[in-house]
N, C-alpha and C positions, 0 to 999 in steps of 0.2 A: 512435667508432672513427676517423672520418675527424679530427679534432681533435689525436689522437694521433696518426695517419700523420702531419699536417703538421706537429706540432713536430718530429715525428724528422727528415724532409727538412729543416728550415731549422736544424737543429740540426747535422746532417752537414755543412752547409754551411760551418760556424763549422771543422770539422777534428778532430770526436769523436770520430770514427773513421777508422782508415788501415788499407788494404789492402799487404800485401808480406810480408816478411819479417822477424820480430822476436823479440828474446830477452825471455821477461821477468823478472819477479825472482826466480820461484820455480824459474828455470831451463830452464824451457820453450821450443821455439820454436814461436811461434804465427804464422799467415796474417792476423791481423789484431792492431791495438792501440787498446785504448779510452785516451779522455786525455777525460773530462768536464771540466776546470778552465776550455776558451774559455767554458764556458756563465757565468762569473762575469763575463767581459767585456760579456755582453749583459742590462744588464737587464730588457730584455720578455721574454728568454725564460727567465731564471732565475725571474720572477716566473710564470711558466705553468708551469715545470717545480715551480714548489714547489707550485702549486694541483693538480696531477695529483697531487703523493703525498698532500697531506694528504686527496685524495678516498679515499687507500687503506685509511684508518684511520676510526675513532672519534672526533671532535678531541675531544669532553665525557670521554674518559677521561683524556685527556693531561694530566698537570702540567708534565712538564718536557720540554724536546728537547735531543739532542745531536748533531755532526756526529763522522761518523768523521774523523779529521785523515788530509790533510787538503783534499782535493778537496769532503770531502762540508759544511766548513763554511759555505761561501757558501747552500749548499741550504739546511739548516738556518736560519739566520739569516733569510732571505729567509722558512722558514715560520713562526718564530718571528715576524715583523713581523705576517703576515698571521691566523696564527691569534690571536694575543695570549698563546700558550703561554712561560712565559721559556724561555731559552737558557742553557742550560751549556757551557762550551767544556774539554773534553778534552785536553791537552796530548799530543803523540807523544812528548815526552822529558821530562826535567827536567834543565833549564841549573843547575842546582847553584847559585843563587842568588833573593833575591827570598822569595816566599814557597816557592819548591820545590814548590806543591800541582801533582800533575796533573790535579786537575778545580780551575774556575773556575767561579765564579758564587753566586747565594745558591738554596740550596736546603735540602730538611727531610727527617732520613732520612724513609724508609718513601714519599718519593715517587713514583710513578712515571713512569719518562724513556723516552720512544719516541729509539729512536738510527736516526741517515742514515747510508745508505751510498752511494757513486756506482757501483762495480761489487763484484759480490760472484763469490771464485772456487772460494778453497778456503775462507774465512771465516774465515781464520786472525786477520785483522787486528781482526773483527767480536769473535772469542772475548776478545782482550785488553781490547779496550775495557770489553765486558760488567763482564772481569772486576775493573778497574778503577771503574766505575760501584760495580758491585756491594759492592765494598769501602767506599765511600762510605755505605751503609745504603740506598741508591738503588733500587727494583725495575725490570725491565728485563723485559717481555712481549710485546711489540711491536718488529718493524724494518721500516721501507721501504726499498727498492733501487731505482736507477735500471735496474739491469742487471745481469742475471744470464746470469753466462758456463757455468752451466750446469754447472757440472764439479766437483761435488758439496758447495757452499758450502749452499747452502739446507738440502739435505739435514743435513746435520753438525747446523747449527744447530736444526733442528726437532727432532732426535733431543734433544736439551737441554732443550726446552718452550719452544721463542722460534717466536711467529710471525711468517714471514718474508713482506712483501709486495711486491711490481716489479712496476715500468712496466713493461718489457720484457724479455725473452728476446731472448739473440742470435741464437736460430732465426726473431727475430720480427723481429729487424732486417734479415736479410738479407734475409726475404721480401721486406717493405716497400723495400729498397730496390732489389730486384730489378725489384719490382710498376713501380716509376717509374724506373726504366731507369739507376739509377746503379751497377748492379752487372751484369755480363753471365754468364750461362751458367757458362761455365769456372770463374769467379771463385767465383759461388754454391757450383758443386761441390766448389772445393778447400778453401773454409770447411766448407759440412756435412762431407765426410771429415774435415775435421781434428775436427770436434765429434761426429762418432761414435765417432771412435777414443777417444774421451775419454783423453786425455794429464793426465799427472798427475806431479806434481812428489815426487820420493822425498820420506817425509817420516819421521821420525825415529823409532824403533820401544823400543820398552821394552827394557832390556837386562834379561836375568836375574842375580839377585844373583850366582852363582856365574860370571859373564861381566866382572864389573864391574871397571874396572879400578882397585883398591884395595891400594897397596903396602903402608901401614902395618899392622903386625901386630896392632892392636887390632880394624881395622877387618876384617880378614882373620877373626880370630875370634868378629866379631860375624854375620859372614853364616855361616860353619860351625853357629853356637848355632842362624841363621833356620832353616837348613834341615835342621837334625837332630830341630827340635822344632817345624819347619813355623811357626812363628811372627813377625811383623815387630813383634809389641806389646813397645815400652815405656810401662811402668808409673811413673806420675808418682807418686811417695811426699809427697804436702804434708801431714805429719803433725806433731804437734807434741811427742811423745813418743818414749822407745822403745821402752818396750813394744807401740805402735801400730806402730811400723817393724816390727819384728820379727816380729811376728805378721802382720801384711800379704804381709811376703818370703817367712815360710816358708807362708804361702795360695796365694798365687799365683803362685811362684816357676817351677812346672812351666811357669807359662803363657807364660810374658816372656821375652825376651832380654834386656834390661835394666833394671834398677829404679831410677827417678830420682830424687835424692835432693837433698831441701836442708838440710843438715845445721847449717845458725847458725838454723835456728826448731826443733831438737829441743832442747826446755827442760831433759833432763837427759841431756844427750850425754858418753859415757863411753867410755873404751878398751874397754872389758870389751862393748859394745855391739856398737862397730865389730869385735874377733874375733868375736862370735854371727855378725855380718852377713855376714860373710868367708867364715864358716864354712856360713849357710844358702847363700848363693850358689854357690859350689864345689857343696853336694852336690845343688840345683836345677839348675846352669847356667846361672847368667845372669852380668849384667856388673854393674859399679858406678859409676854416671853419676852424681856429684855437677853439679847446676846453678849451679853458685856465679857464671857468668855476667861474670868476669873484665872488670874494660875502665879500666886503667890503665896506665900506662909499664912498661916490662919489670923494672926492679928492683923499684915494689913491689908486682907483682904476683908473681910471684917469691917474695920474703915471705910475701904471703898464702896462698901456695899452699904452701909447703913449713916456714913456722913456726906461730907462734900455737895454738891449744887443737885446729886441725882437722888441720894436718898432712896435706893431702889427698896428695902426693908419698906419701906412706907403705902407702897400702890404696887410693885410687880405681882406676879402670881409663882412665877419661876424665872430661873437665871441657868446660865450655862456658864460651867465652869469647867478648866482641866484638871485632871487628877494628879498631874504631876506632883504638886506639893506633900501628896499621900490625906490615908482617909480621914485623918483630924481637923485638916485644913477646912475641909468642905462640912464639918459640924454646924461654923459660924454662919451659914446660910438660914438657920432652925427660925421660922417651922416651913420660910418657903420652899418650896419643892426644887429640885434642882437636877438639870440637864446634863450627864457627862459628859464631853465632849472625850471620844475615845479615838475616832480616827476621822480624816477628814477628805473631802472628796478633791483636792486640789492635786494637780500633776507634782510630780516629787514631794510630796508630800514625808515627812520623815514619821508619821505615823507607822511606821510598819508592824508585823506580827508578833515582836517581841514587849513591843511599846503596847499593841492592840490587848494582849492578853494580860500583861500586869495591870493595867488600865480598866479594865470590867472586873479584874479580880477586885480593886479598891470601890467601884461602885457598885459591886453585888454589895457590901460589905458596909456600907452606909445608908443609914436608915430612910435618909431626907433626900437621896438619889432614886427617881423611880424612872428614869430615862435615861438609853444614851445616844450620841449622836455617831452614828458606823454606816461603814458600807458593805457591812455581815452580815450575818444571822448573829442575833443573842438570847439568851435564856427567858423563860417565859417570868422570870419575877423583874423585868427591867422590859417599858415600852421602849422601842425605836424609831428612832428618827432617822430618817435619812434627808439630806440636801442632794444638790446636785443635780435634782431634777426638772426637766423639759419634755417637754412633747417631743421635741425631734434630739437623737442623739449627737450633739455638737458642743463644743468649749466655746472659748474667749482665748482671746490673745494675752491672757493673765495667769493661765493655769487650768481654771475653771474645766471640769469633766463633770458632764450631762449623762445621763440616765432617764431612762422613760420607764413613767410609774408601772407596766408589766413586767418590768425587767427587775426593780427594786423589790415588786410584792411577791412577786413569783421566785425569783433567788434569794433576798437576803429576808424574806416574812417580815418587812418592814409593817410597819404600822404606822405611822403619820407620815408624811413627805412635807418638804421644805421647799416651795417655791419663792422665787423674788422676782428675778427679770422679765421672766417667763409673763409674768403678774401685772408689775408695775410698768414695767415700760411697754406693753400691749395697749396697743391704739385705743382701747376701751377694755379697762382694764376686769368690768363687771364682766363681760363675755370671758374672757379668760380665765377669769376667777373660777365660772359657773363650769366652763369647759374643765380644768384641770381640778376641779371639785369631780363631776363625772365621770372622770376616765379614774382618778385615784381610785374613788368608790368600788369604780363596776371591776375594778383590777382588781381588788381588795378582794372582794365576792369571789373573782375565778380563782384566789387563790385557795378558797376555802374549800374550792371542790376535789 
């Protein structure tokens, strides 16, 4: 104990903490501001400060470590020397050049990476990372904290299954520095009041579909279908027949809002097909989302979308296209509604952060885009689709990463989910339908709470 009082005094020394008045990022004004980065300038004392965390752990469990970017990289690396654990380095953005990865280093899925933090508040920063790693094949069970400010970041995190572990409590720093006379009375007191009142920074709440702010008419009639048949399931149709179409739509038509369709692998695709389809849809109510997945210049996409044997302009409802081409491209879709495809749920996937965020900028920015397809949160004038999802968290031998509809509604405020396999290849496919119709719904609901 005495070891740990005196790194924190010689550590306050260096200016890790400041007493007054301060706004911080999450909009808060706090009586105090932590800044752990002079601890990089010293290193006797980033090398004691990394032997305190890795006392907080397992090191024999450890394969990999990462720092949270990016105060908490210098820790990291310093326990990375000391334990002989490698170090992965996490990227806070992606400079849109280079290799674009935002993890570095060599690593093997299914390993497991203990992640640094320097202060933990609300964990927000901690979630991203996670989920970042996590996409990587990486497991993630372990975090150490320098400091915990106490205002409900641990908490959040533990709720997930991460165990959270710190040097210090800010009720413990204040002691300590009260104990050796570099905080007085007064001071003490207007810090504890501020951390009883536990101050907490607005944070972003789920909108309900019927709140959402959705001008195009397709998408207008896609939340009227959720909420008259209580459903957010589409239905991925990867069939290669039509008699399998057909017979799928009119099974589980009740269940879905919309049926997704890839209509250049049905082997014997006929007009006479597409009126059945028109026609089960109508008297089910759902929509008709061809995934054709668009991502060419505007004339000839154009083409493809309104000539050729599919003539999707003629019967779709909506189509999904990438935004690569930029927001012009995607005009020639008018007046059907249209799907962005912004990031995709497939391992390696080169969707990354840099690609994720110009990618919703083009379809905020397009009139006939009322959707995208992510595995994020997006703004309330764009519904959400998310794929990738299954009842049980598991892939394929192709790429494919699974998600379960509490983990999608609850993290990224999805609003529709994309099932296929889940669906269609289920011994009876109505029971499946009905089940992951239910569990979407009842997730949907908890997230609103």
């Amino acid at each position: 104990m005495q070891a740990k009082e005196d790194f924190l005094l010689k550590a306050y020394e260096l200016g890790i903490i400041k007493f007054g008045s301060f706004t911080l990022k999450s909009g808060i004004e706090s009586p105090f501001y932590v800044d752990l980065r002079p601890l990089a300038s010293s290193p006797h004392h980033l090398k004691t400060l990394s032997h305190n965390l890795l006392q907080l752990v397992d090191e024999k469990s450890l394969e990999l470590i990462c720092g949270v970017p990016y105060a908490a990289l210098p820790m990291a690396t310093t326990m990375s020397l000391e334990s002989g654990v490698p170090l992965i380095i996490k990227r806070k953005e992606n400079k849109g050049y280079g290799t674009k990865r935002m993890l570095e280093g060599v690593y093997q899925k299914g390993q497991n990476c203990l992640l640094v933090e320097d202060v933990i508040t609300s964990g927000k920063s901690l979630v991203e990372t996670i989920d970042e790693v996590e996409k990587e094949g990486l497991k993630v069970t372990d975090i150490v904290v320098v400091l915990d400010r106490e205002q409900g970041g641990i908490e959040r995190l533990e709720k997930k299954g991460y165990r959270v572990s710190t040097l210090f409590t800010i009720n413990e720093v204040i002691d300590i520095l009260h104990k050796y006379h570099r905080l007085d009375a007064e001071e003490v007191k207007e810090v504890k009041s501020f951390l009883n009142e536990s101050p907490t920074a607005p944070t972003r709440k789920r909108t309900r579909l019927e709140d959402k702010e959705i001008q195009h008419p397709v998408g207008r009639n896609m939340i009227d279908i959720a909420l008259r048949k209580k459903s957010n399931l589409i239905a991925s149709a990867d069939v290669v027949s039509s008699m399998e179409l057909l017979k799928l739509a009119n099974e589980i038509g009740d269940k879905i809002v919309a049926l997704k369709l890839h209509s250049d692998i049905i082997v014997d695709f006929t007009w006479d097909m597409v009126t059945e389809l028109r026609s089960i849809a109508r008297e089910k109510d759902f929509l008709l989302f061809e995934d054709r997945k668009f991502a060419d210049i505007g004339n000839t996409q154009e083409l493809q979308f309104k000539q050729g044997i599919y003539r999707f302009a003629d019967w779709v409802d909506m189509i999904t296209a990438h935004t690569i081409a930029g927001e012009k491209s995607l005009r020639v879709f008018e007046p059907t509604g249209v799907v962005a495809i912004v990031e995709m749920s497939s391992e390696g996937t080169l969707t990354d952060n840099y690609y994720v965020t110009q990618s919703l900028n083009v379809a905020q920015k397009s009139p006939n885009v009322f959707a995208a397809v992510a595995q994020r949160q997006v703004s309330d004038d764009l519904l959400l689709f998310t794929p990738g999802v299954n009842l049980e968290m598991k892939g394929d031998n192709k790429g494919q990463q699974y998600k379960t509809p509490k983990k999608v509604f609850n993290d990224y405020f999805t609003d529709f989910i994309i099932v296929g396999r889940g669906i269609y290849k289920a011994n009876d496919p109505v029971v499946a339908a009905e089940e992951y119709r239910k569990q979407g719904w009842e997730a949907y609901q908890d997230s609103l709470k």
